[in-house]
N, C-alpha and C positions, 0 to 999 in steps of 0.2 A: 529659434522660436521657443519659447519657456510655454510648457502642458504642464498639467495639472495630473498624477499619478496618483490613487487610492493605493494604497498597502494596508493589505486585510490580515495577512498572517502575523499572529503576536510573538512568532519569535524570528521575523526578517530585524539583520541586522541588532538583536540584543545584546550579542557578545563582539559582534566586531561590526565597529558601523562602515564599513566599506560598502554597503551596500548601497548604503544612505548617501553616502560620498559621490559614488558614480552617477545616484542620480542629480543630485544638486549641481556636481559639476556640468553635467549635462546642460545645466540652464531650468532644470522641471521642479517642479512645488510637489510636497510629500502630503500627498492628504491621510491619514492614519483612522484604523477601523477602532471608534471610540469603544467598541465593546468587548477587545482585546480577550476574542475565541472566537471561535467560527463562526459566524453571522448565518443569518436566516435568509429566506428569498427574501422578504419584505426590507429586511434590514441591508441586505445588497438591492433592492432596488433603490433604497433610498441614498443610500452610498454612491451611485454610479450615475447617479443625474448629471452632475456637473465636472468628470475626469474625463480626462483623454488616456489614460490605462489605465487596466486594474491588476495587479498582483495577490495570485491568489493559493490561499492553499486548498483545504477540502469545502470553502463557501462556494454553495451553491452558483454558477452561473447559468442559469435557464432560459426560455424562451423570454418569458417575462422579464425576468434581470435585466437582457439585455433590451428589451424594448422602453427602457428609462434611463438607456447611456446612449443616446444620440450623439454623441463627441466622442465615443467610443471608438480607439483603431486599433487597440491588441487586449487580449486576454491573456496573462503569463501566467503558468502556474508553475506554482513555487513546488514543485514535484516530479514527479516520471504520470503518474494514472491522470487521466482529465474525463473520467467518466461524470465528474458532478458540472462539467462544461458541456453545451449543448455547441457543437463544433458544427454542426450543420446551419443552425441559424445563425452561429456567428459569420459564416463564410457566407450565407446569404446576403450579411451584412455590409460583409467587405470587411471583417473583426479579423486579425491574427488570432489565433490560440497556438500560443509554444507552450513547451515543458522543459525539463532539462534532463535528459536521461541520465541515468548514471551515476548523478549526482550521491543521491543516499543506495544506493546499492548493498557495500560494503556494510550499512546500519540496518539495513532489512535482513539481511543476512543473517549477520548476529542475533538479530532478536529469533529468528526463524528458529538458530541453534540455542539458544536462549529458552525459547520456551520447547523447544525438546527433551531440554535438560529437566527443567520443573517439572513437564509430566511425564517424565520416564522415570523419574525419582520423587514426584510430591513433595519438590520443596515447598513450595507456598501455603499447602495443604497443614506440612507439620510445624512450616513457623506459626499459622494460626493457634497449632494446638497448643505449644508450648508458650502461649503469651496468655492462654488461658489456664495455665496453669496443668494442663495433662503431657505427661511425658510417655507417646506413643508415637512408636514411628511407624515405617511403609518399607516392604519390600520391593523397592520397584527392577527398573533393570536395566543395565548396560545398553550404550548403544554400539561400542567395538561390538561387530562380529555381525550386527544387526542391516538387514535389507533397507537401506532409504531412497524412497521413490519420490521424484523429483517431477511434479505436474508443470511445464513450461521450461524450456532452456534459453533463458532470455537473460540481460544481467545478470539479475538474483540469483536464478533458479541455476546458473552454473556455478556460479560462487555457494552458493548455500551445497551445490554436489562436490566440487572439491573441497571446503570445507570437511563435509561430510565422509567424504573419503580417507584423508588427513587423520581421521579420526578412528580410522580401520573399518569403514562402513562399506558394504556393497551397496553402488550404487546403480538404481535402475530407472529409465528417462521415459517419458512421453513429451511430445510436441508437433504440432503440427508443422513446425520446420526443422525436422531435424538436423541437429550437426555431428554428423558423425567422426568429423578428423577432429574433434573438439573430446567428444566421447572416448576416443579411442585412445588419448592421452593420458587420461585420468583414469581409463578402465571402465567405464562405463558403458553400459549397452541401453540401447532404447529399445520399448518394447510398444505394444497395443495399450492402452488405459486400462481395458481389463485385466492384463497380465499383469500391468503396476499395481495396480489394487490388492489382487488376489495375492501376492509376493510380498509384497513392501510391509515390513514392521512399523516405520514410519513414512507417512504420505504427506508434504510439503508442497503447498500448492502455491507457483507462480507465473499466473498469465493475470492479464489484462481482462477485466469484467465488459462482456457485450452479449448480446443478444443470443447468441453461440453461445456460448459458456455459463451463462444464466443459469444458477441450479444444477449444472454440470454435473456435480455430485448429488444426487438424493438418495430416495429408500433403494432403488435395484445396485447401483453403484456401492452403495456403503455396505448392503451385504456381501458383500465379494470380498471386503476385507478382514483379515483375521479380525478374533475377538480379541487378541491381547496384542493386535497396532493401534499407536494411535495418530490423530492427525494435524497438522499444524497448518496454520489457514492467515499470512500473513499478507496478501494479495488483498482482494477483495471480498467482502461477505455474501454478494449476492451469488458469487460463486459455489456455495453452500447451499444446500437445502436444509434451512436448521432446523424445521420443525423434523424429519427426518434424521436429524444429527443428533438431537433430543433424547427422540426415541431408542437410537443404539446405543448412546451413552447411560441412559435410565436403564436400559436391559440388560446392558452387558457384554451387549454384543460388539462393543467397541471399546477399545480398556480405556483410551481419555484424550482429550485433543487440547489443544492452546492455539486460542484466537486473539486475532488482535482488530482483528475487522469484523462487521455486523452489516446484516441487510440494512438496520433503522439503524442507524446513530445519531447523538449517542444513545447506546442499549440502556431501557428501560424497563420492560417487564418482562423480558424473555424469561421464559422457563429454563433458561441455560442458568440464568445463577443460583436455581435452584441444588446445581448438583457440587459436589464435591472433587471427581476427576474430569472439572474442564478448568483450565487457566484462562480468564481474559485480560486482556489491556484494552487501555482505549485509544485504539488505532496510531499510536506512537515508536513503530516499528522503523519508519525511515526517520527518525528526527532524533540526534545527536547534534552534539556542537559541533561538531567539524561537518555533518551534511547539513545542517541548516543553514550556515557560512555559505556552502559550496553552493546549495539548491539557491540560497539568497540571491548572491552575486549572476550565477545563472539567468536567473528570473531578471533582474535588473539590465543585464545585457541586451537580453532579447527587447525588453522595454526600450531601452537607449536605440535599439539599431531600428527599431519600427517605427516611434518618434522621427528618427534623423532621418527617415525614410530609403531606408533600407531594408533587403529582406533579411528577417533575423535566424541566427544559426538553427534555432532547433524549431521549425514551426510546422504544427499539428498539421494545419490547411493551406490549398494552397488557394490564392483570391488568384479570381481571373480580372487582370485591365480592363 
């Protein structure tokens, strides 16, 4: 039986249509999100009237969303986070929500070390200067030799600590499921959050944004940490307390962070781009060609096996018969 499938992410399938491939083979109609970026609620509700999947990346799937896709049986996101998917009303619904874990891992990673690099060194900072014509650079500082505390040991956050290591870094762990014969490989030890904080030169936050972890770090949390660590925040934004984040960075009391995620996005009036030592992106930390390939195809799988009425490899919920 041929469904009708929305694909909302503007880079499913750009560089290799395989993704496109598996599902036409399938028998299924590719409905395409005309406004090629992340859609809005209003803009996914109008999207979702008339599919029987939706593929998604950071577009909104809400209560509402999904009460305007009555022909609705999976939600796939094109990703590992499904915080912007509301998993409980889809499961009330009888909706799948998969992800694909793993997928971009290795690209989260990289960026994590990536923007380490820019603010340990202000690279970003001194190409502005030199394109304005002033030739003044920055003392910044190594990270061999340097403490990196590692918030979460999930995918990323062990790749981001061997990485880290690799690079002659002490590394030190929090998480609430600790792996210690994992640690113990790489020479890593876990410790309390406090002890990470107050230790760690750099602090790399990788867990999953929920109700728990909301704000996780604010004002009591961030003074615990040196003034001259800084912090990298390639998870989620609401993880942060930024108007807190703000404030140590404006004072001083924190030498500089690099964010790729935001409470609102995308960021608009934060008092964050007021300042000079914080690096942002805009939340493009898991998307390379080679994971958006991988995350695509993923996402498409899960589609195809929920269609053929199968349970699919990676699903968020489970629906009860």
């Amino acid at each position: 039986m041929a469904y009708r499938v929305l694909v909302a992410p503007p880079f499913f399938g750009r560089k290799n249509a395989a993704p496109f491939d598996l599902l036409r083979e399938a028998g299924h109609e590719i409905v395409l999100n005309p406004h090629r970026r992340t859609a809005t609620e209003g803009e996914m509700c109008a999207l979702v009237t008339d599919v029987d999947a939706a593929i998604v990346s950071l577009d909104p799937v809400t209560e509402k969303v999904l009460s305007y896709g009555p022909r609705l049986k999976v939600v796939a996101r094109a990703g590992v986070g499904y915080d912007n998917i509301d998993v409980e009303a889809a499961t009330r619904r009888g909706i799948f929500v998969t992800n694909v874990p793993g997928a971009n891992s290795r690209a989260v990673a990289e960026m994590a070390l990536g923007l380490m690099f820019d603010v340990a060194r202000r690279i970003a900072v001194m190409d502005k200067r030199v394109r304005a014509g002033v030739w003044k650079g920055h003392v910044g500082f190594e990270l061999g030799g340097k403490a990196l505390g590692i918030v979460g040991t999930g995918n990323i956050g062990r790749l981001v600590a061997e990485l880290g290591a690799k690079l002659g870094m002490r590394v030190v762990c929090w998480s609430r499921t600790p792996d210690r014969n994992w640690a113990g490989a790489i020479g890593a030890v876990y410790v309390s959050l406090d002890e990470l904080l107050q230790s760690a030169d750099v602090v790399s936050i990788h867990i999953a944004l929920t109700e728990r972890t909301r704000n996780l770090l604010s004002q009591r949390e961030l003074s615990l940490m040196k003034p001259s660590a800084i912090l990298i925040n390639t998870a989620r934004g609401g993880i942060v307390d930024e108007d807190a984040l703000f404030e140590a960075l404006h004072e001083k009391r924190l030498a500089g962070a690099g964010l790729d995620v935001f409470a609102d996005e995308p960021i608009a009036q934060s008092r964050l781009l007021e300042l000079e030592n914080v690096v942002l992106t805009p939340h493009v930390g898991g998307l390379t060609a080679e994971s958006a390939h991988s995350i695509s195809m993923g996402a498409a799988r899960n589609v195809v096996a929920v269609l053929g009425g199968q349970t699919p490899e990676n699903a968020v919920n489970v629906l009860v018969p």
